[in-house]
C-alpha positions in Angstrom: -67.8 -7.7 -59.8 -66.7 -5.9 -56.6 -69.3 -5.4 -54.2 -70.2 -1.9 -53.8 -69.4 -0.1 -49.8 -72.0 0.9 -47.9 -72.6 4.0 -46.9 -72.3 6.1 -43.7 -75.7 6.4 -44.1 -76.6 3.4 -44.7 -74.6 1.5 -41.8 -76.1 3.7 -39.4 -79.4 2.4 -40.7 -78.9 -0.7 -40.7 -81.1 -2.4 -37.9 -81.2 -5.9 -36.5 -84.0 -8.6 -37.6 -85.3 -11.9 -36.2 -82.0 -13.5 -38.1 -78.1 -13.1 -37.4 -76.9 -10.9 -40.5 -73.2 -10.2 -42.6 -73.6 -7.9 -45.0 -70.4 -7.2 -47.3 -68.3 -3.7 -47.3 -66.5 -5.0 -50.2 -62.5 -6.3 -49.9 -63.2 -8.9 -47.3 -64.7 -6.4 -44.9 -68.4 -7.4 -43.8 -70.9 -6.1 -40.7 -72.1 -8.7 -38.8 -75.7 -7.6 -36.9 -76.7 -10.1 -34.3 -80.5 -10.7 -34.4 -83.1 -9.2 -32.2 -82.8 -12.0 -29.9 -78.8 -12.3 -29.2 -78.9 -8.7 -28.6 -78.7 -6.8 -32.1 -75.1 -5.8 -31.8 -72.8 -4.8 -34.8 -69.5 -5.3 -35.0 -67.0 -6.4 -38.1 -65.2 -9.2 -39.3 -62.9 -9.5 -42.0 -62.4 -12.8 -44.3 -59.1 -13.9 -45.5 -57.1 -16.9 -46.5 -53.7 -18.0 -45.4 -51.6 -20.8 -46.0 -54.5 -22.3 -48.2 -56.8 -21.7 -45.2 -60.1 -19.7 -45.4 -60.2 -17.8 -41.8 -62.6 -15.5 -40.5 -61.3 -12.4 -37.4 -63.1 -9.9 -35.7 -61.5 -6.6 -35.9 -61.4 -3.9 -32.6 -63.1 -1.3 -34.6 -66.3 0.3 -33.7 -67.0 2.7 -36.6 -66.8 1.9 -40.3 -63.7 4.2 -41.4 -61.8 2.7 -39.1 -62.5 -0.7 -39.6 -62.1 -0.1 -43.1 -58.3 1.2 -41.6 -57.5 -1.7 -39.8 -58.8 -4.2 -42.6 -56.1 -2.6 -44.6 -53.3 -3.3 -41.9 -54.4 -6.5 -41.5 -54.3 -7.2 -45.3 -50.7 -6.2 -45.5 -50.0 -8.6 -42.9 -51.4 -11.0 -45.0 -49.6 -9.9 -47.7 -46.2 -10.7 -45.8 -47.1 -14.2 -45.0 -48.3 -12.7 -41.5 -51.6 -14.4 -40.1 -53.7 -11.2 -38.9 -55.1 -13.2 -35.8 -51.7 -14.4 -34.4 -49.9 -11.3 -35.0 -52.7 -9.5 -33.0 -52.5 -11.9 -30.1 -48.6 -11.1 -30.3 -49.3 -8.0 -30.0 -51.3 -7.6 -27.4 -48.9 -10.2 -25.4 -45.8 -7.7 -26.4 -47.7 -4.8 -24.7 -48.6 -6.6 -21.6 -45.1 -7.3 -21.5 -44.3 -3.9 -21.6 -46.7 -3.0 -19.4 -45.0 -5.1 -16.7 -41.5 -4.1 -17.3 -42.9 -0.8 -16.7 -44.8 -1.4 -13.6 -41.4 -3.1 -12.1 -39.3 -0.2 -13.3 -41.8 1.8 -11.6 -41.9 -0.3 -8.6 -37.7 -0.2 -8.7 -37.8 3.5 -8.5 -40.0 3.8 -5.7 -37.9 1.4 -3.7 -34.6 3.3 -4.4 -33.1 4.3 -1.5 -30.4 6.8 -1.0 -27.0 6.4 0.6 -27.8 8.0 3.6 -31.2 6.2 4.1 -28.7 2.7 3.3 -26.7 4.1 6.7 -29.7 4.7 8.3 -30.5 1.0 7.8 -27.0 -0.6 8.2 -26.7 2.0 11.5 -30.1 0.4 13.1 -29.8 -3.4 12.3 -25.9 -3.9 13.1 -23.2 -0.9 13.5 -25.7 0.4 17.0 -24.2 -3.0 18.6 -20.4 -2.4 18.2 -18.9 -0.6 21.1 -17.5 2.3 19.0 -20.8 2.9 17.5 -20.5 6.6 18.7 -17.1 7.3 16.8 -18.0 5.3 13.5 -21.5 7.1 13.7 -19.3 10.6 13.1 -16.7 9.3 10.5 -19.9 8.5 8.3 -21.4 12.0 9.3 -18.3 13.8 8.8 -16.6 12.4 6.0 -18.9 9.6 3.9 -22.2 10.9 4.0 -21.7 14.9 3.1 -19.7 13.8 -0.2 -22.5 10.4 -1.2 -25.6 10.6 1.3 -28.5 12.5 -1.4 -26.7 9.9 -4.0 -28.8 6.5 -4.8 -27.3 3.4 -3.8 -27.8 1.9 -7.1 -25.9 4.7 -8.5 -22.3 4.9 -6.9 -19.7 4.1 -8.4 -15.7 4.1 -8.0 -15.2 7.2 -8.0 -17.4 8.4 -5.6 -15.4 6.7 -3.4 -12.5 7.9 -4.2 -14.4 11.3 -3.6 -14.9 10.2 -0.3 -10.9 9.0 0.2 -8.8 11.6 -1.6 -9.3 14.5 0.8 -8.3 12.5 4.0 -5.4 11.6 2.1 -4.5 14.9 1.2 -4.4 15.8 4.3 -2.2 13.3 5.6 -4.2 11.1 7.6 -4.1 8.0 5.7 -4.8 5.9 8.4 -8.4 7.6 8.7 -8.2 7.5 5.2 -8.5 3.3 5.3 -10.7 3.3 8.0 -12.8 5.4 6.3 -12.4 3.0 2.8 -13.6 -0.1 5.8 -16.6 1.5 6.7 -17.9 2.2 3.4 -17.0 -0.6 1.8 -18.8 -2.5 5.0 -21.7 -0.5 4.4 -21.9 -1.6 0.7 -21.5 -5.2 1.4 -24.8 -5.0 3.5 -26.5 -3.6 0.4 -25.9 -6.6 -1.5 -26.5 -8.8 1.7 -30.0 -6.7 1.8 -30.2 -7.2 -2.6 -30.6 -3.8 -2.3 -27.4 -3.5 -5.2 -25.9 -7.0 -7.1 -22.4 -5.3 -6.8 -20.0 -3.6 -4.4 -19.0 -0.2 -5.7 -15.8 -0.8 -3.9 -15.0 -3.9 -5.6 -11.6 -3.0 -6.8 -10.2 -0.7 -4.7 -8.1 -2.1 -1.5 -6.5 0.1 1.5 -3.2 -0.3 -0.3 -4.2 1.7 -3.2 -6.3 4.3 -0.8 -4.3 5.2 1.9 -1.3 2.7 2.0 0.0 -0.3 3.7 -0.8 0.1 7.2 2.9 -0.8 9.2 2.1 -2.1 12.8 2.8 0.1 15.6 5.9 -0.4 17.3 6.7 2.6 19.5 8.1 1.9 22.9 9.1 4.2 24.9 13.0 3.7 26.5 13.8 4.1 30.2 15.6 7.4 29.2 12.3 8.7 27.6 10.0 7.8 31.0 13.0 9.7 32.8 12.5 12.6 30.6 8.6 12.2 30.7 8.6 12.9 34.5 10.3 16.1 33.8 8.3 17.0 31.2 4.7 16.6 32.0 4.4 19.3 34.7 5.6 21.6 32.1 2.9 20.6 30.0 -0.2 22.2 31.9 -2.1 19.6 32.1 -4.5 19.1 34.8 -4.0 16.7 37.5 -6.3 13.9 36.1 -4.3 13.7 32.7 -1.3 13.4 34.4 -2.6 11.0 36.7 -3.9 9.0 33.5 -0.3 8.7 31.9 1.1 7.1 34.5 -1.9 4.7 34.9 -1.8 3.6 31.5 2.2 2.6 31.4 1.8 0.7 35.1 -1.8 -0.7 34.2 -1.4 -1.9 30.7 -5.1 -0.3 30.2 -6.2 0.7 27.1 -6.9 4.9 27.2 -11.2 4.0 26.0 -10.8 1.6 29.6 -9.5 4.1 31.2 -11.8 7.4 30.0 -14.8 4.8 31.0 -14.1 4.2 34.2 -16.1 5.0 37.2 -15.1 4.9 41.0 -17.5 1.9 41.6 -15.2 -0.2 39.6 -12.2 0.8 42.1 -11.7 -0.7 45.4 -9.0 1.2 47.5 -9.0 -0.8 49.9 -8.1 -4.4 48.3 -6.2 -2.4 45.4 -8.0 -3.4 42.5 -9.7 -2.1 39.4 -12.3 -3.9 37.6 -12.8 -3.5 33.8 -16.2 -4.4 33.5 -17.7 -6.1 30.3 -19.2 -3.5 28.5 -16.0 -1.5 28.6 -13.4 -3.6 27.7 -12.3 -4.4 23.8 -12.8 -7.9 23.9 -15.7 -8.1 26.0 -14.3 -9.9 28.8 -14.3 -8.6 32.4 -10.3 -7.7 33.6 -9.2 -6.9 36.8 -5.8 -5.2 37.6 -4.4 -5.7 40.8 -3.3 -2.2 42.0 0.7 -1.6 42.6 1.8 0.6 45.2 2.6 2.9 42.4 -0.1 2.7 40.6 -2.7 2.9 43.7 -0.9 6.1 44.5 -1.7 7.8 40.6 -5.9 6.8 41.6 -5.7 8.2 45.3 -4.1 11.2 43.6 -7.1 11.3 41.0 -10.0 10.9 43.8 -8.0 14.2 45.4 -9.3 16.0 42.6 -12.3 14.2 41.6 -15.2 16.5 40.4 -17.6 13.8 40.1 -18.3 10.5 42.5 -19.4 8.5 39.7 -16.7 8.9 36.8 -12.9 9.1 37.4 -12.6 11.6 34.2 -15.9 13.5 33.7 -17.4 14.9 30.8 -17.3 19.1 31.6 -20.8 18.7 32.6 -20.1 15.7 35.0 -23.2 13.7 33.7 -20.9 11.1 31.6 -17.7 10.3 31.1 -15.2 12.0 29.1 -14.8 11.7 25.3 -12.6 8.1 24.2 -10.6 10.2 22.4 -9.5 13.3 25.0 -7.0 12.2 26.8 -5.1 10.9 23.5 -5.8 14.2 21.7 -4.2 16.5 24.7 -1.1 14.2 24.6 -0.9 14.7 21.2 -1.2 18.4 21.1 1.6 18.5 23.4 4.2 17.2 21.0 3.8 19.8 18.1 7.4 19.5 16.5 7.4 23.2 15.2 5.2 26.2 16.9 2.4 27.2 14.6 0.5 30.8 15.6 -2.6 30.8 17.7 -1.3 27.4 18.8 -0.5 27.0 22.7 2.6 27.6 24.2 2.8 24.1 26.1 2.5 22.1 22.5 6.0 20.8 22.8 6.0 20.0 26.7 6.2 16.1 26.0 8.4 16.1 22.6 10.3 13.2 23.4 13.6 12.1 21.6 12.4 8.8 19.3 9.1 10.6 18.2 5.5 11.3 19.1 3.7 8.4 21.2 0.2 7.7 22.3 -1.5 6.0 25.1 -1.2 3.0 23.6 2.2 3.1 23.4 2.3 3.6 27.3 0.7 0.3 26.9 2.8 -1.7 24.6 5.6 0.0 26.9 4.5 -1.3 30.3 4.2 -4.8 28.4 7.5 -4.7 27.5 8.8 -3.7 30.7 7.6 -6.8 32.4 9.0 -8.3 29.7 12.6 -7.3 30.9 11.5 -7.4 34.1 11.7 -11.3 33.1 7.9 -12.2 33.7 6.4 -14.9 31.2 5.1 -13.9 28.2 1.7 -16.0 29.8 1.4 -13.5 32.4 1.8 -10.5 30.5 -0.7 -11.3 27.9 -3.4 -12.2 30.8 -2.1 -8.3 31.8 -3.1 -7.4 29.4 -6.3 -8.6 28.8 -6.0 -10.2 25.6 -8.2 -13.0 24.0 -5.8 -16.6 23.8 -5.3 -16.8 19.8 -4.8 -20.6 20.1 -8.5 -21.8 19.9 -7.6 -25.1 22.3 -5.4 -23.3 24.7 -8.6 -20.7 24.9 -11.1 -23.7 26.1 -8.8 -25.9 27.8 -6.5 -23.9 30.1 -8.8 -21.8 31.9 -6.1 -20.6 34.6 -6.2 -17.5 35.6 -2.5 -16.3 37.0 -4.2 -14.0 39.3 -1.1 -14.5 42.2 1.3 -14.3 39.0 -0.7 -11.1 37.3 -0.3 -9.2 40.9 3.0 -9.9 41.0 4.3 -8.9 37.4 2.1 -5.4 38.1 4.2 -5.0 41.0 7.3 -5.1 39.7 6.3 -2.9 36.8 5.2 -0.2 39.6 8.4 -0.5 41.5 10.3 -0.1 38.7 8.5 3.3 36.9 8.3 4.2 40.9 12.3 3.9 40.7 13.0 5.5 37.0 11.0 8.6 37.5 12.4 10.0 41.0 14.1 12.8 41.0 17.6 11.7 41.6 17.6 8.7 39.2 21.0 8.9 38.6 21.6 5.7 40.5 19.0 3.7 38.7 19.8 0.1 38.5 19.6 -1.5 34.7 16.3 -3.6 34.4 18.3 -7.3 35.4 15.7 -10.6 34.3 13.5 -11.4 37.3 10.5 -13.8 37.5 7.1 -13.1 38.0 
């Protein structure tokens, strides 16, 4: 005979004695009452057997219709071979899983970063070291950060880098176009240095299939074309420092970012040298240049005009020195190949016959001057300042070539002194000397 359920009534009379009590609900249910003594709480167990095995559980339930409910559950779980007090404990272990997988995804989310908070990062703990900090600062303002900056890190992919690439190639300038590619792909790598991301969104893409195979820079200028440059530049307007500045960089060797840099402490008339100081040269290393007549007479010209004791090309303001990139940028706006309206009139002053040329190929031209001029390859490279490839050659011959290094600058002076006069006509062919 089933025993008969108690009452709403009833269980809310139901008061505690000097004894523990279980009284039955019927279907395994029963309220056990703890006695006077222990406290006189209720609460309710269930009975049931499994695997041959009489077990006893106390169910969650504080009220009688839903203990009643979750004695049911529980009997279905039996039902299905499912022990009631395991599956509980399962349960309860699945949902502090859960719990935790939500606390970290929460904890992930709050620690997202974006793109431009990633720069700000990469920006403070490495790129404010590199020497052209200022430039890469405003390649990653001007064309990475406007297209991917509000973007999370975690959430770039290819394409947005390709977003980032297409336009500069578009435009033509795939150059920039790589160097842009470098930067970001730079920037990425320190995210997963930093375990900020596990992978490089620019895994898979290379300069070739951004902006091309970069071909080195040969461009040398010819005798014919220095000729032709003396004619030229007065015709294009420029003023007297950036004419002085041409002819430093083919009889110096100096790099143009050398030369912008350069203040009149580093210059000594008198002995006929320039000092490239450390923080100003490529490579780090101090260079001297030991002044040709030629070239001495291109910085007397530029302290004739000098607007500022401190640097030899000031910035309009005279309270730094002029931008890295302004003496390359008037040279190259004044070799336009077509005129284009609004433009200025001087724009093809220094078109010259083999194609548009830099600074730097002033450089790679005075080199290879000496060169003809028949100094050794030893001296021209010391010339020009460049760091000895050959690891044990770099720590074991320290010389210096200083007498040699004079020497070779020199000849270069004479001979751009000879090729640009104004009756060149009887201009010698360079014949192999030593230096």
């Amino acid at each position: 005979m089933a025993t008969k359920k108690i009452s709403a009534a009833k269980f809310t009379n139901l008061k505690a004695g000097d004894k523990d009590q279980l009284i039955s609900d019927g279907d395994s249910l029963f309220i056990s009452i703890r006695s006077v003594s222990n406290g006189g709480a209720k609460s309710f167990r269930m009975a049931y057997r499994i695997g041959g095995e009489q077990k006893w559980l106390t169910l969650k339930a504080v009220a009688l219709a839903d203990a009643r409910r979750e004695r049911d559950t529980y009997k279905i779980w039996v039902s299905q071979g499912k022990d009631p007090g395991i599956e509980r404990d399962l349960e309860l272990e699945r949902m502090r899983q859960q719990q935790l997988a939500e606390q970290g995804a929460l904890a992930k989310l709050n620690a997202r970063i974006t793109v431009s908070g990633l720069f700000s990062q990469l920006y403070d703990t490495r790129l404010n070291r590199r020497k052209d900090c200022v430039e890469v600062k405003r390649m990653f303002d001007k064309d990475i950060l406007p297209v991917i900056g509000e973007l999370f890190v975690e959430d770039v992919r290819k394409q947005h880098i390709t977003q980032i690439t297409n336009p500069l190639v578009m435009r033509g300038v795939n150059v920039m176009a790589n160097r842009v590619f470098s930067l970001t792909r730079q920037m990425f790598q320190f995210a997963v240095d930093q375990g900020i991301i596990t992978a490089n969104p620019t895994a898979g893409l290379s300069k070739a299939k951004i902006g091309g195979k970069e071909t080195e820079r040969d461009r040398v200028l010819n005798e014919a074309e220095i000729r032709a440059l003396a004619r030229q530049l007065p015709d294009a307007k420029f003023m007297k420092a950036t004419e002085c500045a041409v002819w430093i960089a083919l009889s110096t060797l100096c790099r143009v970012g050398e030369l912008s840099k350069a203040q009149w402490a580093d210059v000594d008339m008198e002995s006929g040298t320039w000092r490239i100081p450390e923080a100003n040269s490529k490579n780090g290393k101090a260079h001297t240049i030991y002044l040709s007549s030629f070239a001495l007479a291109q910085f007397k010209m530029l302290a004739a005009y000098a607007t500022s004791d401190v640097w030899l090309f000031p910035s309009r303001d005279n309270t730094h020195h002029v931008c890295e990139k302004s003496i390359t940028k008037q040279i190259q706006g004044r070799q336009t190949q077509t005129v284009l309206s609004g433009r200025s009139k001087h724009s093809q002053a220094l078109v010259l016959p083999n194609g548009c040329w830099t600074p730097h190929d002033l450089r790679r031209t005075g080199a290879t001057l000496m060169g003809e001029l028949g100094v050794m390859s030893e001296v021209i490279e010391k010339c020009l300042n460049h760091t000895e490839e050959n690891k044990v050659k770099r720590i074991y011959q320290r010389q210096e070539l200083k007498t040699e290094q004079a020497a070779a600058w020199w000849l270069l002076g004479e001979h751009i002194n000879l090729l640009i006069q104004k009756d060149n006509s009887n201009v010698v062919p360079i014949t192999k000397k030593s230096a």
